[in-house]
N, C-alpha and C positions, 0 to 999 in steps of 0.2 A: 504494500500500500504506500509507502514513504515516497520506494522507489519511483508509483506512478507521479508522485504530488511531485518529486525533484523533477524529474523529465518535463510534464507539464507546464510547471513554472521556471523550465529550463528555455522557453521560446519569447521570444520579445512580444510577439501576439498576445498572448494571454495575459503579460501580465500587463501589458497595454490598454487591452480592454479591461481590465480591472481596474484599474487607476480612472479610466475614461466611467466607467462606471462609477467608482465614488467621487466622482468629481461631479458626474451631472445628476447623482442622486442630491448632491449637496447643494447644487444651484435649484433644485426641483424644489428641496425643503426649504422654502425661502424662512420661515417663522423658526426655523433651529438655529441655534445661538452659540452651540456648544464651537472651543475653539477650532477643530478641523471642518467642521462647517462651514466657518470663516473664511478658513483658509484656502479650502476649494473653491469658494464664488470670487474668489479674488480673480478680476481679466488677465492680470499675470500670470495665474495657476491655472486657468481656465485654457488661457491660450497656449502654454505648454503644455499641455496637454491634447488639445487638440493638433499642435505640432508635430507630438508623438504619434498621435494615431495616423493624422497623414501622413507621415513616411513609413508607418508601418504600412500604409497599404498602396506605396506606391514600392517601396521596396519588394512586398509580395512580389507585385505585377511586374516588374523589371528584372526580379531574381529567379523568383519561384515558381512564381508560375507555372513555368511547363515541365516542372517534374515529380508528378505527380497528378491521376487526373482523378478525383473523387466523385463518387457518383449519388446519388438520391440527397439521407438527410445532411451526409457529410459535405457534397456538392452546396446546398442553400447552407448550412453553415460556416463553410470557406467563402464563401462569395458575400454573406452578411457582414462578416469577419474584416476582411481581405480589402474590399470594396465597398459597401454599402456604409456602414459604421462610419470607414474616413471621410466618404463624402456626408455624411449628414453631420458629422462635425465639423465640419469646417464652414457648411451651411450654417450650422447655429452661431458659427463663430462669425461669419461675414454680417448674421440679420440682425443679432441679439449682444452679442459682448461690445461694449461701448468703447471708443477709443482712450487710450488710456496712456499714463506718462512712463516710458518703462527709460530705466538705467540701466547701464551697463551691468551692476550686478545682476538683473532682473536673467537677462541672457547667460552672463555665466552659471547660476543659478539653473538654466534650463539644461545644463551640460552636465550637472551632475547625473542624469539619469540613466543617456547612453553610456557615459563613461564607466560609472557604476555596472549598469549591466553587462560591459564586456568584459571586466575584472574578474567580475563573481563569474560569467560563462567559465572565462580561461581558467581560472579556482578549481572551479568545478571539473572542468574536463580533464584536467590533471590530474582528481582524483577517481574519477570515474572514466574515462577515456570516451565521453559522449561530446558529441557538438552538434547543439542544435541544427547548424546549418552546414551547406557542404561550403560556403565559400569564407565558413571561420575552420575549419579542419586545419589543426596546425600537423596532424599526423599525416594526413593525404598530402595536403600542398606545403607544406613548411612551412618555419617560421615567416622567414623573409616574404615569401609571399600573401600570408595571412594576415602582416603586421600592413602590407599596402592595400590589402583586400579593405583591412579597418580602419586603415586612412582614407581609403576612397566612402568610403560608407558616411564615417564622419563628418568626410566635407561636403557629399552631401547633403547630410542631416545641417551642418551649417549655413549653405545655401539655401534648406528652406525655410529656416529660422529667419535668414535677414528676406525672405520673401514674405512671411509674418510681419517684420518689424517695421517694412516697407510698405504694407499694404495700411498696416496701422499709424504710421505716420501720416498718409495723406487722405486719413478720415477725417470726414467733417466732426467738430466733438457734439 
């Protein structure tokens, strides 16, 4: 059982859509006062958040996509997942989350996340010899190749972070 829960919460998806979940469970509760409440309706925490989800689901579609084809309820759950989820966040985020004053910590701050999750991956895989994905496999493709794989991933994820901060700049307030 452990083993399934580590695998599981060994994929950036999952625990993407978790976060994305108590984030807009939190903005849902508007009358909950308690301090993570707070902190989720915050358009800082909101918006990194929905940053994360869409790179998870543009990363899917750019990575993953085609290796693997799932079929019936696994089929509408990858495609809920993968697809639908990022774009209806970032919907909520263009119609609903107000423009707002962010600082440079606000984005460093947003970095803790992937950063964080590739440490604990590489952690992990070191003691169990699993990698969520095939283009972090530091045993298939090496080090050297894996550490650019993470850099290009990265800089990704920072391009569309300053597409975020860009779009939020030239919102009316």
């Amino acid at each position: 059982m452990f083993d399934g829960f580590a695998r599981m919460s060994s994929y950036l998806t999952n625990l993407t859509v978790l976060a994305c979940a108590i984030c807009f469970t939190c903005v849902a509760l508007r009358a909950q006062r308690s301090a993570p409440a707070r902190f989720f309706r915050q358009p800082t925490v909101v918006t990194a958040v929905v940053v994360y989800m869409v790179f998870v689901g543009i990363a899917y579609n750019l990575l993953l996509r085609g290796l693997w084809s799932p079929a019936a309820f696994r089929l509408l759950l990858n495609e809920s997942l993968h697809s639908v989820l990022p774009m209806l966040a970032a919907l909520y985020w263009v119609l609903f989350v107000p423009r707002f004053h962010l600082k440079l910590r606000h984005c460093l701050l947003w970095l803790v996340y992937p950063l964080a999750y590739l440490g604990v991956t590489f952690w992990r895989a070191s003691l169990s010899d699993f990698y969520p994905y095939p283009f972090i496999n530091v045993e298939m493709l090496g080090l050297r190749h894996v550490v650019l794989n993470s850099a290009l991933l990265f800089g990704g994820f920072l391009m569309l972070m300053a597409v975020f901060v860009g779009i939020n700049s030239r919102r009316r307030r």
